[in-house]
MIMARSE-200122 format. One line per 5 residues: number of its first residue (from 1); their letters; for each residue x, y, z of N, C-alpha, C. Coordinates in nm, 3 decimals, decimal comma. Layout:
<rs>
NUM) a) X Y Z X Y Z X Y Z; ... $
</rs>
This chain:
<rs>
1) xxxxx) -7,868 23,077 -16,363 -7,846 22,950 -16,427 -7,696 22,928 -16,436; -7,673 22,853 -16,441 -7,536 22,761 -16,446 -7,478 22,637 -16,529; -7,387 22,639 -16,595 -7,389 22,544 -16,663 -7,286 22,423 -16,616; -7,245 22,325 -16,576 -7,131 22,234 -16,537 -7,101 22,146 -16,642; -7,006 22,137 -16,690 -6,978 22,057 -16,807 -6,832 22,016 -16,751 $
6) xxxxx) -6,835 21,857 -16,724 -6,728 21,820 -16,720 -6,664 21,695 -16,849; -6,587 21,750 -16,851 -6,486 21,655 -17,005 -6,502 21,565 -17,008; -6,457 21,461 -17,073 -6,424 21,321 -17,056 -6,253 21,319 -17,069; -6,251 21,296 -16,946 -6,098 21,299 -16,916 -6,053 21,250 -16,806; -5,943 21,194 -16,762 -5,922 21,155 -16,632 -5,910 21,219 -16,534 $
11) xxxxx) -6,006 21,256 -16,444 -5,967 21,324 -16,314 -5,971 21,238 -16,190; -5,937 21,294 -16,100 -5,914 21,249 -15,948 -6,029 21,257 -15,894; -6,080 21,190 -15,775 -6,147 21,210 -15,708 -6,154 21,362 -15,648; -5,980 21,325 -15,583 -5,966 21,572 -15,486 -6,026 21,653 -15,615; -6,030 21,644 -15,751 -6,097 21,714 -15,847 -6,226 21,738 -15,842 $
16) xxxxx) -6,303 21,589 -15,805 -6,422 21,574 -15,824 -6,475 21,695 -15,684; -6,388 21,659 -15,591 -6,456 21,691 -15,413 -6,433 21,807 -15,430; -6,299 21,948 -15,504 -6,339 22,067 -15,518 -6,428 22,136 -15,566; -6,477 22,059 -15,701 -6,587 22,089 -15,745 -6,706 22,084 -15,731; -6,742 21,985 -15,571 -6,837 22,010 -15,496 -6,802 22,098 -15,405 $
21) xxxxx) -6,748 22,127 -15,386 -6,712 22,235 -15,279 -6,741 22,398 -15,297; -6,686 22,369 -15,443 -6,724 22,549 -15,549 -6,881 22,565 -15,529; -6,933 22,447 -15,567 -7,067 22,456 -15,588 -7,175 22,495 -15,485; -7,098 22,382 -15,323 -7,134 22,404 -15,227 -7,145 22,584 -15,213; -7,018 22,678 -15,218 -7,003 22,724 -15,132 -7,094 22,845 -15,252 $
26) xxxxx) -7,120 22,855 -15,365 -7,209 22,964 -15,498 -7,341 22,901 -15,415; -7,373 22,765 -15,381 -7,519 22,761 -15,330 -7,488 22,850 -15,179; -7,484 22,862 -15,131 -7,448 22,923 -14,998 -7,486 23,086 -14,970; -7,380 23,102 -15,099 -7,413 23,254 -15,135 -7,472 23,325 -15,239; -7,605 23,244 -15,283 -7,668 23,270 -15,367 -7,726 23,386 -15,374 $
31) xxxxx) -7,803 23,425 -15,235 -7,827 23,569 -15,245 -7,736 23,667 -15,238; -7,624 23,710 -15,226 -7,511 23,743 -15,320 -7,439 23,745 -15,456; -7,506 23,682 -15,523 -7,494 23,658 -15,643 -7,528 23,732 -15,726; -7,435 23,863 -15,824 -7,567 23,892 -15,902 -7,531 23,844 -16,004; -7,632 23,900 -16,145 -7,635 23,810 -16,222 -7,536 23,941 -16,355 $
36) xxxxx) -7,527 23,853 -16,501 -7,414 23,932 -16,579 -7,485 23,904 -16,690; -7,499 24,004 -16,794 -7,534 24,033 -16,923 -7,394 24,058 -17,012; -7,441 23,980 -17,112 -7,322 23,998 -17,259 -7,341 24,138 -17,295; -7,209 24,236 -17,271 -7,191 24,326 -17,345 -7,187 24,364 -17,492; -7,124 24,243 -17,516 -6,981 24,234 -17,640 -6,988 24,095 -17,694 $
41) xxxxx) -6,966 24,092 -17,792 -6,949 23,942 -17,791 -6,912 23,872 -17,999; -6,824 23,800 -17,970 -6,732 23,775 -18,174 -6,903 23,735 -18,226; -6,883 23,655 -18,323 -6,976 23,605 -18,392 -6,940 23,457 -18,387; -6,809 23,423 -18,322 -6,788 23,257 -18,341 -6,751 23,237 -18,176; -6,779 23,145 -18,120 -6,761 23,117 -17,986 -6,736 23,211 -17,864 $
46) xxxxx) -6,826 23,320 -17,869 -6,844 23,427 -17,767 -6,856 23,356 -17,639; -6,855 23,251 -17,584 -6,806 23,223 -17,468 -6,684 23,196 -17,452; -6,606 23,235 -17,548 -6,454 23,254 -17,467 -6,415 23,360 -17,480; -6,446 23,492 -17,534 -6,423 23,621 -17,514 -6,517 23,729 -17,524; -6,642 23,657 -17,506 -6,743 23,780 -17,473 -6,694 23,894 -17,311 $
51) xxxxx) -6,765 24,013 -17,357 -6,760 24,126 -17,220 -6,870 24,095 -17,172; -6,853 24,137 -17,032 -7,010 24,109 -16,947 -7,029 24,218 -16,836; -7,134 24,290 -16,835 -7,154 24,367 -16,707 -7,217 24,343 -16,633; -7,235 24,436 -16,517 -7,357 24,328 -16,434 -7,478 24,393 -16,469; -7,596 24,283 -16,448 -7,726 24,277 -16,454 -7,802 24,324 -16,371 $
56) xxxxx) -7,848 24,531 -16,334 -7,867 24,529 -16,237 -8,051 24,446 -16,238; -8,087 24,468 -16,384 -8,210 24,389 -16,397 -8,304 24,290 -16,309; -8,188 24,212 -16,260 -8,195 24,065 -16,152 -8,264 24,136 -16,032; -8,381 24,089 -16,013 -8,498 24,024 -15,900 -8,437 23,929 -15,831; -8,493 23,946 -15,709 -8,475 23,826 -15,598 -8,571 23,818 -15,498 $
</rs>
């Protein structure tokens, strides 16, 4: 899963077209992908400094 959250803010179009491009190229290599479990993580906004290892868990 993936999350895309873009701001409300002024960007460019070349902004918009890299960010299809990222996306393009994670769909591409999806089966390469593995996946990451929270190690670690504060009690207040652990998505900006949680630890993560990988998930050898992940099926495909």
């Amino acid at each position: 899963m993936l999350r895309l959250a873009i701001p409300r803010r002024v960007y460019t179009q070349s902004h918009m077209d890299y960010v299809i491009e990222a996306i393009a190229q994670v769909w591409q290599n999806r089966e390469s992908i593995r996946g990451l479990k929270i190690v670690s993580e504060p009690p207040y906004l652990r998505h900006f400094s949680a630890q993560f290892d990988w998930d050898e868990g992940v099926s495909r």
